[in-house]
C-alpha positions, 0 to 999 in steps of 0.5 A: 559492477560485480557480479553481486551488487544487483542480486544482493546489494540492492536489497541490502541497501533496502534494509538499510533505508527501510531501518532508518525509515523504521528509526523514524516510524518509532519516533513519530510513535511515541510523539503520537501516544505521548501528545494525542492521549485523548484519541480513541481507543479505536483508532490507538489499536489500529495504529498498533496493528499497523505498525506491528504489521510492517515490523513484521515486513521489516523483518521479512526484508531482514531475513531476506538479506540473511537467506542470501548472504549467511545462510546460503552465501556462495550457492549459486542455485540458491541466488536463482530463486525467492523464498518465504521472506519475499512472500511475507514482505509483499503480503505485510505491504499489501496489509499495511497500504490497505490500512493506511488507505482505508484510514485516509478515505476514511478522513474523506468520508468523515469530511464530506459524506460523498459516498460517489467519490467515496466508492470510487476510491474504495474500488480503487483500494480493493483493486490495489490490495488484490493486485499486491496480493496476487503479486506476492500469490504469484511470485511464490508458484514462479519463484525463480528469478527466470519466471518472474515474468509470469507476474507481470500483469499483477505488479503492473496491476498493483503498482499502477492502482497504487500509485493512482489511488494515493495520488487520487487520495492526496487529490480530493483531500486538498481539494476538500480542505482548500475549499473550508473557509474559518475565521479561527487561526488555529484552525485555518493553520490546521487545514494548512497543515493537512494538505501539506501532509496529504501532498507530501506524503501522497506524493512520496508512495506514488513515486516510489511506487512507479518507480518500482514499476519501472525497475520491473519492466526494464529488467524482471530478473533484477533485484533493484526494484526489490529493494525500492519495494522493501521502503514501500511499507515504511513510507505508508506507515509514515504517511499515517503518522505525519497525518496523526502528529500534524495536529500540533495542539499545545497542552491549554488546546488540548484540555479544552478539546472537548468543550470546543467547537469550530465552525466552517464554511465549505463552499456551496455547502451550508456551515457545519462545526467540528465537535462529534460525528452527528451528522445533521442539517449542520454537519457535526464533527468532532475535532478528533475525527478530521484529525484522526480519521476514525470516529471515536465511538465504532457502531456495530454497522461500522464493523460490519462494513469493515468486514464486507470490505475485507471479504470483498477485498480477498475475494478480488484477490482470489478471483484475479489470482485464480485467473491470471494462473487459468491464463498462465496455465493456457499458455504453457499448455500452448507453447509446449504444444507448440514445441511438440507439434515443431518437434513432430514436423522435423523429425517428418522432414528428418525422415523425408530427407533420408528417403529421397537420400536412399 
């Protein structure tokens, strides 16, 4: 292996699978605002803002690779530590996971208002933003490739809560959806579809996520999880579109949308239809809601919540960032304590030695 295929090629070939992943983002794009023209304005602009937010990521992994092999290629000093790309690349993950999660629980909550299964995997989601964030907090104060290892508890943190979220996401959802009994083909064939999508695609940014977490605790000092961390953003932003593009409605279906309703069996549950979101006796909900997972018309409350989650979310970050530097701190207070108090002692033994010498 050369000298530079660790520290340059691994997040080259990042770049590169993160572009043919951005190839794939940009067609599931177009099929997306080209086939559901009828989805609400809300949830368009948010798959808008998501996906601007991980081009701008896709951008950081470039100029990454850039900093390193043209801008500075042959400076040895300048291989020893990370720089703003690496910062921007894991602040935008963080953002774009936080979308693309919330998005998912939101389903969930549109499904079954279970606000205690609900909660747990809105915990879940704060605590996996303010681990990504404290991790990209953190690895911009220790930027050096050498103390990197100052970050261990917010990637493990990050990574961990990543992965069990996703995979607790996937969970409930094809739990929920198995458990729906229609006497409508198309709509039996929906449901199918759904939990392909939420098996595959909750499985794929678990995966990669431990696997990210692997690579990092066998060698901190190695860019090989770094370039698995570069395909993390593009594999959530994916993950929305396969859920958005799994509703493979024909042109007919489609003008008769809104006049359509389907009821649903649930088991334990009375029956409920799928056609607006008012929830009564009968569970009302419209066909774009469970497909899109955002209800077509945002009250006020509605935002309002949304931004108490985003406070709580930055304050999590802030608290544990504000204590894993506290601790850091404690500790290099400590060994350099250490190393004066052992310096201190040799040199009284240096002295003694020469005494009994004389």
């Amino acid at each position: 292996m050369g000298a530079y295929d660790d520290p340059l090629g691994s997040i080259l070939i990042g770049t590169w699978v993160s572009s043919l992943l951005f190839m794939l983002i940009i067609q599931e794009t177009i099929r997306y605002y080209r086939s559901f023209k009828r989805d609400s304005l809300v949830l368009k602009t948010f798959v808008g803002v998501a996906i601007t937010v991980d081009a701008v990521s896709l951008i950081a992994d470039y100029a990454d690779v850039y900093l390193y092999t043209i801008s500075h290629w042959g400076d040895e000093e300048f291989l020893k530590n990370q720089y703003w790309p690496v910062t921007l690349y894991l602040a935008t993950t963080a953002v774009t996971a936080f979308l693309v999660q919330c998005f998912l629980v939101n389903r969930y909550w549109i499904l079954t208002r279970n606000i205690v299964v609900a909660s747990i995997l809105v915990l879940l989601v704060i605590v996996a933003f303010g681990g990504s964030m404290s991790t990209a907090i953190m690895l911009t104060i220790y930027n050096a490739y050498a103390d990197r290892h100052h970050a261990k508890v917010p990637v493990t943190l990050w990574l961990t809560s990543t992965a069990v979220t996703d995979i607790a996401i996937a969970t409930v959802l094809i739990w929920q959806l198995y458990n729906m009994k229609t006497s409508f083909k198309a709509t039996e064939g929906l449901i199918q579809r759904l939990m392909r999508s939420a098996m595959q695609t909750g499985s794929t940014t678990s995966i990669v996520a431990v696997l990210v977490l692997i690579t990092y605790l066998v060698n901190n000092e190695s860019n090989i999880e770094t370039g698995f961390a570069f395909i993390l953003g593009r594999l959530y932003i994916l993950t929305l579109l396969y859920n958005l593009n799994v509703r493979k409605v024909s042109k007919k279906s489609n003008a008769a949308s809104s006049d359509r309703e389907y009821r649903v069996e649930r088991a334990n549950n009375p029956t409920f239809t799928f056609d607006g979101i008012h929830v009564q006796h009968t569970a009302v909900v419209h066909m774009d809601s469970i497909d899109g997972g955002l209800p077509s018309r945002a009250s006020p409350s509605i935002y309002k919540a949304q931004v108490k989650f985003l406070a709580l979310a930055a304050a999590t970050t802030y608290t544990l960032t504000k204590l894993l530097i506290s601790q850091d701190l404690t500790r290099t207070d400590d060994d350099n304590k250490d190393k004066s108090e052992g310096g201190s002692d040799r040199g009284s033994y240096a002295a003694q030695s020469a005494i009994d010498k004389v």
